[in-house]
N, C-alpha and C positions, 0 to 999 in steps of 0.2 A: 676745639670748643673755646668758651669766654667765659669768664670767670668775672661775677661782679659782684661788690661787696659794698655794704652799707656798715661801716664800723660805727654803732654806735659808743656811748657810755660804758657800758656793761656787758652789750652783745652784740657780735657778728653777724648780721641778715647777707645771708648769699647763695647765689643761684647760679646753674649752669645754661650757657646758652650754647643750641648745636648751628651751625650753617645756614639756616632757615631762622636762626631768630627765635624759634621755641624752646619753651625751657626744659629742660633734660632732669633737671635737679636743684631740688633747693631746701634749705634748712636756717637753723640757727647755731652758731658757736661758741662759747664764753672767750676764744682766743685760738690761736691758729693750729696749735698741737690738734685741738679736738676739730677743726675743719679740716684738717686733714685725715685722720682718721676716717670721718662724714664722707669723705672722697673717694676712701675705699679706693685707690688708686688710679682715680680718672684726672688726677693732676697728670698725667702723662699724654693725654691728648690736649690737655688746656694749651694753646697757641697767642692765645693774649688776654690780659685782666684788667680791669679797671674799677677807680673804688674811690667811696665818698667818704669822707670823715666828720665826727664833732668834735674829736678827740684836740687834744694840743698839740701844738707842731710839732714837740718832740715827741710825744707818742704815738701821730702818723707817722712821723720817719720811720721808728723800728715795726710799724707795720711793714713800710714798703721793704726796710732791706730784708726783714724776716720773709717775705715773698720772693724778693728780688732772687735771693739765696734758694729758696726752697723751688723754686717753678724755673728758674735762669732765665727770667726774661725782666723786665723792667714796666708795672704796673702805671698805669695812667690816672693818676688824682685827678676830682676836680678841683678847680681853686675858685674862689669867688670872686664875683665881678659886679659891674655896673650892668653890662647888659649878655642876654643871653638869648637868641631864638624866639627875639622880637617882644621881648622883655625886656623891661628898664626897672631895676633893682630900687624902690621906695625909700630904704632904710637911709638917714642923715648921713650915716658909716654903713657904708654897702659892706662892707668887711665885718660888722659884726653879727649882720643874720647868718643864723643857721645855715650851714650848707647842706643839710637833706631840705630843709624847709626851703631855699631858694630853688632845689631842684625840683619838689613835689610843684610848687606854683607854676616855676616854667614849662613844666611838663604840663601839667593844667589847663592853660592857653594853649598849650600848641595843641594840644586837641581839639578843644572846640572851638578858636580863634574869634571868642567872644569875652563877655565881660560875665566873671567867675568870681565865686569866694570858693577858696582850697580851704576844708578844713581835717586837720590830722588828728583825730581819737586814738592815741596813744598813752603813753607814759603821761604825758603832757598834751593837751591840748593845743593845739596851734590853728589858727585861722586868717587868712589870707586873703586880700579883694586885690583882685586886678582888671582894670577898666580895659573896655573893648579894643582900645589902642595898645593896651600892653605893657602899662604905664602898672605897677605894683604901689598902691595906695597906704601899705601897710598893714597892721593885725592888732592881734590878740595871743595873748598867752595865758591857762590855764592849767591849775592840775589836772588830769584825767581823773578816771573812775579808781585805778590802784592808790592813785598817789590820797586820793580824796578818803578813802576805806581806810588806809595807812595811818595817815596822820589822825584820824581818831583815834584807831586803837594806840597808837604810840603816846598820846599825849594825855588821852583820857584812860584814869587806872581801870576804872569799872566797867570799861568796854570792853568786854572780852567772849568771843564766838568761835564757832567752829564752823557751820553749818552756813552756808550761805542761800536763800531764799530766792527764788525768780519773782521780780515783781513785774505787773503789765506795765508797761509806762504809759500806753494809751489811757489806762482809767489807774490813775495812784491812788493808794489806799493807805492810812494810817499803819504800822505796825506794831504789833500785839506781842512784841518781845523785844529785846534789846539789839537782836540778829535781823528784825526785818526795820526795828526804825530805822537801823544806819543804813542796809543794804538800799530801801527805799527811797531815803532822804540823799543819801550822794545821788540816785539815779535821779531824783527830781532837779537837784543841781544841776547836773551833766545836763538833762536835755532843756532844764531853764535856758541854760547856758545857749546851746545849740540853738535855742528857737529863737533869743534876741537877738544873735548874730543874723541868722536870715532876715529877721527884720529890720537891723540897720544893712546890711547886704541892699535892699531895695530901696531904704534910702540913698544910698550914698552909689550905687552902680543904675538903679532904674529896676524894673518889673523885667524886663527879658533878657535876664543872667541864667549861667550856666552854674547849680551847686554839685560839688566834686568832692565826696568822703574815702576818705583815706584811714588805714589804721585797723586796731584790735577792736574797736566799738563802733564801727563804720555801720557794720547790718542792723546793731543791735539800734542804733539814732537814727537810721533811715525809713524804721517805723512809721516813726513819731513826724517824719516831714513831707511836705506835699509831693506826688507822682512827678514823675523824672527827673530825683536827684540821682546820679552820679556814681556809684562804687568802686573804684578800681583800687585793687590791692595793691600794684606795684608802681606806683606814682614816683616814689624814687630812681626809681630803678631807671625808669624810662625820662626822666630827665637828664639820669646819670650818660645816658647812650645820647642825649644832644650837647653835654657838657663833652662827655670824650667819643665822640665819634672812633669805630675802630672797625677794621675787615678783617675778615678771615684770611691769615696766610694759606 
């Protein structure tokens, strides 16, 4: 099996792949004692692993030797670059995008080998245009929906909830307590957010772009935008497999 891992910030995204490329297994881990545990002992068929990092070079290192030690094989990082699987990296300093975010876009194109905006609803919001040649135009960076809830209550003393509220986003509605203005107003923000992006998407790529959501708030924004945009969960993942290409011993 394959072993692939997205070390973020704060958590481990990883998944097992068998022989056929499907996934066997996948979770989240704060750090590798507890992804091994999660493994329940199928590190013993794992035959090779590969893995993205945001972390700092020293603290990808001791991912890798904590692998390298625990699995005895030697883990394939991706590293970043100018170009990738007919991608040309936008950023002034190609070295300081993101490296899930450089792999989510390449991955992006190489699906629909069109002109796309990747956008990642996560922790952080990330958005992405790359023109029909594969040229990476550049983005946006945003808090997401946590980060947006967060800094309220962290900053603001009188904000204080428990109870979180489902608002429609299709029809917003004022809210009637202190738990549904915020929940309401960050969701007005997020998919504010979201709908200007596609609208300079069409300015700046044309009317027949491909939109690609990614992330924890992917289904929840795919409401609110016109019929066939995009959802794939694993957009990392699968750029991560054109960054390190690997076979099965």
């Amino acid at each position: 099996m394959l072993l692939e891992l997205d070390c973020g910030n704060t958590l481990i995204k990883w998944r097992l792949l068998d022989r056929e490329n499907r996934v066997r297994d996948r979770d989240m881990a704060p750090d590798l004692v507890e992804l091994q545990r999660l493994l329940g002992g199928q590190e013993r068929e794992i035959t090779g692993c590969r893995l993205v990092s945001v972390r700092s070079p020293d603290e990808t290192q001791v991912v890798v030797d904590q692998l390298t030690s625990w699995l005895k094989l030697h883990p394939e990082v991706a590293r970043s670059g100018t170009h990738l699987a007919g991608v040309t990296n936008g950023y002034l300093d190609p070295q300081r995008l993101g490296m899930d975010r450089w792999l989510a876009l390449v991955a992006g194109y190489h699906l629909c080998r069109k002109a796309c905006v990747i956008i990642d609803l996560g922790t952080a919001v990330t958005v992405d245009f790359v023109d029909v040649d594969g040229q990476h135009l550049g983005g946006y960076i945003a808090p997401g929906s946590k980060l947006l809830r967060g800094g309220l209550k962290r900053h603001t003393r009188l904000i204080r909830y428990d109870d979180q509220p489902k608002s429609n986003l299709e029809i917003p509605q004022p809210g009637r307590s202190t738990a549904e203005a915020v929940e309401f107003g960050c969701d007005l923000m997020l998919s504010g957010f979201v709908r200007e992006q596609l609208r300079i998407a069409h300015q700046v790529l044309g009317s027949s772009l491909v939109v690609i959501l990614t992330g924890g708030d992917a289904e929840r924004m795919a409401e609110l935008l016109p019929d066939g945009c995009h959802i794939i969960t694993d957009l990392v993942f699968q750029g991560l497999a054109l960054a390190c290409p690997m076979e099965f011993n």
